[in-house]
N, C-alpha and C positions, 0 to 999 in steps of 0.2 A: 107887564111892566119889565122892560130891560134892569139891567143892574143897576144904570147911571140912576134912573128915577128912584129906585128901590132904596138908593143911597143917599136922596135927596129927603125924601119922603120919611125914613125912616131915622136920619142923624138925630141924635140929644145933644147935650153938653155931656154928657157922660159917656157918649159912645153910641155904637148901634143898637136901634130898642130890637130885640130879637122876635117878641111877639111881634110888632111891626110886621118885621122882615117872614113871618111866616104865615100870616095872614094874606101876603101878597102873594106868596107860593105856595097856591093852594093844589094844583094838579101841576101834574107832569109835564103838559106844555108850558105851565109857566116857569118852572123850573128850566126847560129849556131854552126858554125865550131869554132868560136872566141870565143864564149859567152856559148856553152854548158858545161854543167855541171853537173854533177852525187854523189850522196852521198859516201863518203870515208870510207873504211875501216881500222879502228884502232885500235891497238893491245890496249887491256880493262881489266884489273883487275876490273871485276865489285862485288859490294859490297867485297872491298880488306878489308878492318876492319867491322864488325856490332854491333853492342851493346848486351852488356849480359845481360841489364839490364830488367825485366819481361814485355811482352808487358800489352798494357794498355786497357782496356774494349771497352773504346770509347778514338779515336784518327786521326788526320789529318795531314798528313807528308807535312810538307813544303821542296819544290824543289828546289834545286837549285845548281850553276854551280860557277866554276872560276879559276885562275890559282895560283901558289903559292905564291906570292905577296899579295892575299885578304885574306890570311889564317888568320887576325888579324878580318876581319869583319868576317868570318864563324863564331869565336868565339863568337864574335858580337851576332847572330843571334842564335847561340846556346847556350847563357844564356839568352834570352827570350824566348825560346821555351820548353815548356816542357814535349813538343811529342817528334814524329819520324822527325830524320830532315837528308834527303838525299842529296849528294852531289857529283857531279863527279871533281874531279882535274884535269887540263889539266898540264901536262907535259911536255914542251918545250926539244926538241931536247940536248940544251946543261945539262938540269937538270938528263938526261938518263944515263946518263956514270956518272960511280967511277972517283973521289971521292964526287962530289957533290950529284948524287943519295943517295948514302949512306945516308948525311947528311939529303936530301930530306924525307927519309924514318923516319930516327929518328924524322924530327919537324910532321910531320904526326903524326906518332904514339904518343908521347908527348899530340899533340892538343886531341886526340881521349882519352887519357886514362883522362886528364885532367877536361874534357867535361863529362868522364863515370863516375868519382869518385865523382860529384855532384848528381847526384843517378837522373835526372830529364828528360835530354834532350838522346835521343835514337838515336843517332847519328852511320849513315850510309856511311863510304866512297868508293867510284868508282874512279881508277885510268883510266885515258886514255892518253895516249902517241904518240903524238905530230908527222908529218911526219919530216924528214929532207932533209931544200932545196936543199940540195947537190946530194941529190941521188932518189926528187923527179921531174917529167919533167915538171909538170903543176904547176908553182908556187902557181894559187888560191888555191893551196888541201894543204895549209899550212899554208890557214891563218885559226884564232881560231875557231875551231869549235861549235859555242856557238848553235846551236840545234841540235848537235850530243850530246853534255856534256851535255843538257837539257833532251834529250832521255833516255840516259844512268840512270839519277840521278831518272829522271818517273819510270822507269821499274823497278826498287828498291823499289817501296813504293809496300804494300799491304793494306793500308789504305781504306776503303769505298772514303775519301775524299782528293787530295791533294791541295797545292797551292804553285805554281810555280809562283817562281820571282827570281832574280836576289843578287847578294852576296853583294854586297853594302848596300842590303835595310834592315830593322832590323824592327821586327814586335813592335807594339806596345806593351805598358803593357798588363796584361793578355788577350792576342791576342787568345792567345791556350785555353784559360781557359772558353773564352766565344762562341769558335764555339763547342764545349763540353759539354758547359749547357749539361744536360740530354732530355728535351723536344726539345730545340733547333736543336741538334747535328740530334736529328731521322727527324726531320722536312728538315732540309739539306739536308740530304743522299735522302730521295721522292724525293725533286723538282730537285733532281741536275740527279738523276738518274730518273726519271718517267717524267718528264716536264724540260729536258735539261735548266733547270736554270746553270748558271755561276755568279757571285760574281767579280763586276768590282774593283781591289784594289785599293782606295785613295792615294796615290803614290805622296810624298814629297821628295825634298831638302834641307837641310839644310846650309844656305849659310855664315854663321856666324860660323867659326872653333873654335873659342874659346869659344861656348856654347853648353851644353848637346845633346843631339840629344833629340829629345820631344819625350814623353813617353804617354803622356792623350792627347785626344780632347782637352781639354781646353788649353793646353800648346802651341796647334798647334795653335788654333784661336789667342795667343798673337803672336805667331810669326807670324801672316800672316798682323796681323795688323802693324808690326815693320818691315814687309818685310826680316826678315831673315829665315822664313821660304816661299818657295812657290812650286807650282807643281809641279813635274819631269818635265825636257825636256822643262818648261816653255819657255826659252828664243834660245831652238833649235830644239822643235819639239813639238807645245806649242798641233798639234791633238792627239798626244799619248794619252796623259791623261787629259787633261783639260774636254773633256765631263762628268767627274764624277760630275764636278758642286760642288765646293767645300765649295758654300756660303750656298746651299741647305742641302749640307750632317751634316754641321753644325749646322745646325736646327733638324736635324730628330732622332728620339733613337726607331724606329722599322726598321725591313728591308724593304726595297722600291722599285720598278720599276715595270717592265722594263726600262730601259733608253733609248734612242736614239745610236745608233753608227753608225760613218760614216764610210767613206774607211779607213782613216788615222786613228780610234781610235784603240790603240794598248797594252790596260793595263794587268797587271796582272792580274790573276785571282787564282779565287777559285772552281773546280768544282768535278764532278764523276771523278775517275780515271777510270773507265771503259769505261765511253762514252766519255772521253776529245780525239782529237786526238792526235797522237805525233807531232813532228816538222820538217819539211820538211828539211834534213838535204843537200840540195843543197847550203842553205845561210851560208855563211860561214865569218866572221871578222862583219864589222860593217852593219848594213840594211836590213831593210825589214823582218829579221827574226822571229818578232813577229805578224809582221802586215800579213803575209801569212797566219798563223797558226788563225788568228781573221778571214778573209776571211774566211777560212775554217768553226770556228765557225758559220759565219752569214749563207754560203750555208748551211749546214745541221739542220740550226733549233733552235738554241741555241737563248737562251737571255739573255742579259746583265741586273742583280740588283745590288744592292750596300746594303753595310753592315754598323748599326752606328756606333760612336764609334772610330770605328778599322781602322788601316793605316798599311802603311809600308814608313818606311825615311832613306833617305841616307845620307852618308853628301855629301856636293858638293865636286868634284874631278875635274881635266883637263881631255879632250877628252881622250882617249884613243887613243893609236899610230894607228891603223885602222882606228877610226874615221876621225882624222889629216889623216889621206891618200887618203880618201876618199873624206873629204871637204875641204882640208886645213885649216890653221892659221892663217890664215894673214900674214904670213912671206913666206910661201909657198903654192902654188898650188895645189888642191886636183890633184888626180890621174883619170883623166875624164877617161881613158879606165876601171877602175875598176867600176866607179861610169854608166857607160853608162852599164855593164856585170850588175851589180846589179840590175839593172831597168829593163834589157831586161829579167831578169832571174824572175823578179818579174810578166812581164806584160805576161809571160809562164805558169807560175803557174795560173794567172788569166783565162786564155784561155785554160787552160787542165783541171781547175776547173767547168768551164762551158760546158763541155763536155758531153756527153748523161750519158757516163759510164766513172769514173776516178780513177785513181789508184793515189790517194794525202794521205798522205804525201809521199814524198820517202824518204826510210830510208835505212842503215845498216842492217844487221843481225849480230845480238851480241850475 
């Protein structure tokens, strides 16, 4: 039985019955049969707008992805950025068709020209467009494809160096200005390309809406003492980023490590865009899609340091509707047959990563 039947078969009013659901998953083909999954092909305006603006001697494109809704944080992020800052849009099914396209197109171009006439940030957009569940058979190839639009937004940069995170997070003050130093910047580019160095990001919340979002070290250490500010993910996925060690990073003003990373550590990073791999575009809506891509990292040799100084912070926001699907609210029940395909799809990847010879990540052809 595919998943759709599994999910018909097996609903209550209370939720998914899990014996159900595991009576049907009796062998490992049928696990496959419910739970396989393959990267999607989608129609990609890649780099749709690019900057006219002259590129820059020495520079590091920060990556990143999201849907038209975060359009207010891109901008975010691109008046802290004074590089190249790539970006793929995911375009929902109903945003496709006139007359909201239309409008869709104008606040894009708008943000990009707005963004270009401050003369600083080199902003790059990637369109990708979204399947529609009406006319697709596998409902999973519809949910958001957050490392296909992370793929998309990599393959745009030309930089020596990028750094991949997420459209929420807005780099610190002169973030840009300081992996550029001049001796720095060459120093980087070696160890990241010659001694597979990666750059684990310090990765905050801001949990206080009605204060600025921090901008210096110093600004973060009061909010952590005041508790309005604290780690990504602290209170729902506290191994993502808690191994950065954030009493330590506070203390240090050179760069530092190796660090330690576990199975669950999952941060952003900074690294070569030639040796970083891309993202396995099998995960698809909420989980596991960073933490494959780290996996990958640790198989091939890579190692995690940390940077002083420098961060990235979000403000705090509600799950996202995947997330809620996947875990529930409290008010409802996550969605155990999606959450069981997520796990099984993750503990695949670990087992074909261990493989004599692997073909990881799977991706598209763009």
């Amino acid at each position: 039985a595919n998943g759709g039947e599994i999910h018909e078969q097996c609903q209550t009013a209370e939720g998914m019955d899990e014996a159900c659901i595991f009576e049907r998953l009796d062998s490992e083909d049928a696990l496959k049969d419910a739970f396989g999954a393959a990267p999607v092909q989608y129609r990609v305006q890649a780099s749709f707008l690019k900057s006219l603006l002259p590129p820059l001697e020495r520079d590091v494109t920060l990556v990143t992805q999201g849907s038209m809704e975060r359009l207010p944080r891109l901008r975010e992020q691109a008046l802290q950025w004074h590089g190249t800052l790539s970006v793929a849009i995911y375009l929902r099914p109903h945003e496709q068709a006139s007359p909201e396209y239309d409008e869709v197109l104008v606040t894009i171009h708008e943000l990009h020209a707005g963004i270009e006439s401050l003369g600083k940030c080199r902003l790059i957009i990637s369109l990708v467009y979204g399947l529609d569940p009406a006319t697709t058979p596998i409902e999973f190839d519809t949910l958001y494809p957050i490392n296909a639009l992370r793929n998309i937004a990599l393959l745009q940069a030309t930089t020596p160096l990028v750094m991949v995170i997420d459209i929420d997070f807005v780099p610190s003050r002169h973030f840009w200005q300081y992996l550029t130093d001049n001796s720095r910047y060459a120093a980087l580019i070696t160890s990241a390309h010659e001694s597979l160095h990666v750059w684990a990001l310090v990765s905050l919340e801001l949990h206080e809406g009605y204060l600025p979002l921090p901008e210096t070290q110093e600004e973060v250490a009061r909010g952590l003492t005041n508790a309005s500010v604290v780690v990504a993910e602290a209170y729902l996925n506290p191994a993502a980023h808690m191994p950065v060690g954030i009493q330590e990073w506070l203390l240090k003003n050179e760069i530092y490590g190796p660090i330690e990373a576990s199975e669950a550590f999952e941060p952003f990073v900074l690294g070569s865009r030639e040796k970083l791999p891309l993202y396995d575009e099998r995960f698809r809506g909420y989980g596991w899609d960073k933490t494959t891509h780290a996996a990958q990292l640790r198989k091939e040799g890579f190692s995690y340091y940390m940077l002083p100084f420098h961060f990235v912070v979000a403000r705090y926001h509600q799950p996202t509707p995947t997330a809620v699907r996947m875990f529930g609210d409290g008010e409802e029940q996550g969605d155990t047959l999606l959450r069981m395909r997520m796990e099984w799809l993750y503990n695949q990847f670990l087992a074909e990563l261990e493989g004599r010879t692997y073909n990881l990540p799977q991706i598209s052809k763009y």
